[in-house]
C-alpha positions in Angstrom: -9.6 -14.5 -3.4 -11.6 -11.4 -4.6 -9.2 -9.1 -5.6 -9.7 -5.0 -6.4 -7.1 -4.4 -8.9 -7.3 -0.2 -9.2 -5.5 0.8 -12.7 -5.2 -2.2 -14.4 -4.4 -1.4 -17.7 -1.1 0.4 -17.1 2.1 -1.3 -17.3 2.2 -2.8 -14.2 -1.3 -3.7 -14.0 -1.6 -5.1 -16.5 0.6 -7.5 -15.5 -0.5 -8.1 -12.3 -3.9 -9.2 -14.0 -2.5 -11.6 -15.8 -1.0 -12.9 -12.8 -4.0 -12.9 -11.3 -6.3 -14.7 -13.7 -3.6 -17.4 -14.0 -3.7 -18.3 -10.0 -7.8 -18.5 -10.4 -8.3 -15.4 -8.3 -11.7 -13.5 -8.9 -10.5 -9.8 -10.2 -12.6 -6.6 -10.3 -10.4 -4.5 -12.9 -10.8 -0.8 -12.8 -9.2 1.4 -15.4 -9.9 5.0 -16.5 -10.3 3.2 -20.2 -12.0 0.0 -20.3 -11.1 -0.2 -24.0 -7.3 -0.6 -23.0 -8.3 -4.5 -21.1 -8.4 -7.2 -23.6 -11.6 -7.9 -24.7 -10.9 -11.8 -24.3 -11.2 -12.3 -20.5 -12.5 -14.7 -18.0 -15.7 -14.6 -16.4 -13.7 -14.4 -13.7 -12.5 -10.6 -14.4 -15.3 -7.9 -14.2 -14.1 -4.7 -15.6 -15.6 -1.3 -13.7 -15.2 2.1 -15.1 -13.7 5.0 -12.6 -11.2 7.8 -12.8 -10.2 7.4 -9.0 -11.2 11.0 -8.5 -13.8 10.5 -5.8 -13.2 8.4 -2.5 -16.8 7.2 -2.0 -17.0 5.8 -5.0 -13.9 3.6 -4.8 -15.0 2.4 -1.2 -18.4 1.5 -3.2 -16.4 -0.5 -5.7 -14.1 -2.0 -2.8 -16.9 -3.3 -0.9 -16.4 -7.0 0.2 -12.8 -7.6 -1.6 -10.6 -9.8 0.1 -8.0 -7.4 -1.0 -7.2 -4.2 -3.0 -4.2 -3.8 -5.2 -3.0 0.1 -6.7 -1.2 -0.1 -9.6 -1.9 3.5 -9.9 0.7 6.3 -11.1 0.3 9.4 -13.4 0.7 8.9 -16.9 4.3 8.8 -18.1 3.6 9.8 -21.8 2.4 13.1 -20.5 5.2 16.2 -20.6 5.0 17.1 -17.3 6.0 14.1 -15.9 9.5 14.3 -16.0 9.1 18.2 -15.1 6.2 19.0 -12.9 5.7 17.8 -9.4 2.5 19.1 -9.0 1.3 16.4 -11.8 3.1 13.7 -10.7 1.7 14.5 -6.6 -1.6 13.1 -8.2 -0.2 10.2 -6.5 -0.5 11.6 -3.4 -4.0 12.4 -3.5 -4.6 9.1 -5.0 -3.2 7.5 -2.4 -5.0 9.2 -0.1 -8.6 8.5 -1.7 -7.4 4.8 -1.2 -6.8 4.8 2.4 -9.9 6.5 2.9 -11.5 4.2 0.3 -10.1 1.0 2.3 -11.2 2.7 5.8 -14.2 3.2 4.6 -15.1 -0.2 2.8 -13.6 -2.3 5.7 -11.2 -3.7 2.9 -8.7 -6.0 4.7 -5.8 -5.1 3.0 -4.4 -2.6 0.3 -1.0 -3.4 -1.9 0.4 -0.6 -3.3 3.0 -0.5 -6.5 5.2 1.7 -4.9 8.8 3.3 -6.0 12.2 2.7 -6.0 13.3 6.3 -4.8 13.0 5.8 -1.5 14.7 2.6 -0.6 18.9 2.5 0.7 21.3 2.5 -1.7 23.7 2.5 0.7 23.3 3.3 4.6 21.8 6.6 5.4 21.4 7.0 1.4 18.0 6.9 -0.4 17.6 6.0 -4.1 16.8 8.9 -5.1 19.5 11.1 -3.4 22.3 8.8 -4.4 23.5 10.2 -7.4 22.2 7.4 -9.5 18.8 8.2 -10.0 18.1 10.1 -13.3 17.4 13.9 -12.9 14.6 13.4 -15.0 12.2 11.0 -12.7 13.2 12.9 -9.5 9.5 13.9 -9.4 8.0 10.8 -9.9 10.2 9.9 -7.2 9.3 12.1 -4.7 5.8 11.9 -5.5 6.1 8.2 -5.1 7.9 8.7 -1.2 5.3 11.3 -0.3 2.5 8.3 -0.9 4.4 6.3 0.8 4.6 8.6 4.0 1.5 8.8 3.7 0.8 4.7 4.4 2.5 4.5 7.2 0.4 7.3 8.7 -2.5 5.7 7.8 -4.5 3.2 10.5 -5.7 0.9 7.5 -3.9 -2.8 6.9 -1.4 -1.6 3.8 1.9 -2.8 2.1 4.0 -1.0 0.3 5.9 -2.8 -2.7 8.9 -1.2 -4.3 10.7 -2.4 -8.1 13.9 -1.9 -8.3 15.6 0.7 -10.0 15.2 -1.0 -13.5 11.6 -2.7 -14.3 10.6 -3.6 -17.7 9.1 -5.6 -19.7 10.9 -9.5 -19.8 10.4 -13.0 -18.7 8.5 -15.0 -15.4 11.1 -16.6 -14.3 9.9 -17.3 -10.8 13.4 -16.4 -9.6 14.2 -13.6 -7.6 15.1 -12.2 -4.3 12.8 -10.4 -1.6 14.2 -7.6 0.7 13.0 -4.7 3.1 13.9 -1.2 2.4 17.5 -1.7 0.8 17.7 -1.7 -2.7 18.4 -5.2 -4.3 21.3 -5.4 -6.6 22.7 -8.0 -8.5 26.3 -9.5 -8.9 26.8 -7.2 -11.5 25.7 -4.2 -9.5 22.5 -4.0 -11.3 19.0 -3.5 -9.6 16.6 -5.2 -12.1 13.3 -7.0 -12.2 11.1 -7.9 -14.9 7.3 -6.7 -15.0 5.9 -10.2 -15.1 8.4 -11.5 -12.1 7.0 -8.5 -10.0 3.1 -9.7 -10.9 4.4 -13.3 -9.4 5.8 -11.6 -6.1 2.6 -9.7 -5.6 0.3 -12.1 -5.7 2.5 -14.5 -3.4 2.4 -11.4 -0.7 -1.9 -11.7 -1.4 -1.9 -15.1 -1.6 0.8 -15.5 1.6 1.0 -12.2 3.4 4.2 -11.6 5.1 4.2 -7.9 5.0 1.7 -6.3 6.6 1.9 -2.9 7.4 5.9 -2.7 5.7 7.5 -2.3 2.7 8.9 -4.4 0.6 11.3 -4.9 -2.7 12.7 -7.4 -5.2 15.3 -7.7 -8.0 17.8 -10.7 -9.3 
């Protein structure tokens, strides 16, 4: 497959790339900071400059993928993302430059890295009103469900992927489980995934769609 990756350099994308590369699939990897990829790639991987900032460019860079993957989100190192919504609704508009980018490109399909805020915890209760969900990202989170809303307005083909409440850095296992919009928890009563067993769920939805237009989520 030809395969848009937007923001892969980030923590997540990253990831995903590496994923991608290792099924065979032709990539087109856009970061802000093309210094960040590894400078050993395949020839499969073309790396394309762009800030996301202008919707007519994107489509331009879009044009006849097989599919486009976000792995967008605001920087995390920055103060204001654990304090300023405004900041962290540069999402938002993101998102919005992609479904307009997709429209406009006649891209078949968009995957989005979503967020955890908005899935159940427990019926009737989101993530992020729960109690659980640290004060601090309560922006990020909302940001992240304002994007989201803003999908499943949108007329285009999309799918809207959402970690648990725990993702970092750890091993492909290849073992996990797949849900809708309840949050996935372990025996332990953790919700947990690692990076690189995210990147393998991804790319089986590109590979094997089986949700279109929905979201879906993952943990142990």
């Amino acid at each position: 497959m030809n395969i848009v990756l937007f923001a892969a350099t980030g923590r997540a994308g990253s990831t995903i790339l590496n994923e991608l590369i290792s099924r065979g699939h032709q990539v087109t990897a856009v970061a802000r900071n093309l210094e960040k990829l590894p400078e050993q790639l395949p020839e499969t991987v073309e790396r394309v400059r762009d800030d996301l900032s202008n919707a007519d460019r994107m489509a331009e860079i879009i044009a006849g993928a097989d599919a486009v993957v976000s792995a967008y989100g605001p920087s995390s190192s920055d103060p204001r993302y654990i304090s300023d919504m405004s900041y962290t609704d540069q999402l938002v508009s993101v998102t919005e430059r992609l479904i307009a980018a997709v429209r406009k490109a006649g891209a078949p399909r968009l995957i989005v890295v979503g967020g955890a805020g908005s899935l159940e915890f427990s019926p009737g209760v989101t993530v992020l009103k729960s109690g659980y969900w640290p004060e601090q990202y309560v922006p990020i989170a909302t940001s992240h469900t304002k994007a989201f809303a803003a999908l499943k307005e949108s007329d285009i083909n999309w799918t809207y992927f959402s970690p648990p409440m725990s993702i970092t850095p750890g091993e492909r296992t290849g073992q996990f489980r797949l849900g809708g919009d309840n949050l996935i928890k372990d025996a332990e009563g953790k919700s947990r995934v690692s990076f690189e067993d995210y990147a393998v769920a991804l790319v089986d939805e590109l590979e094997k769609p089986a949700h279109e237009r929905s979201r879906f989520t993952i943990g142990y």
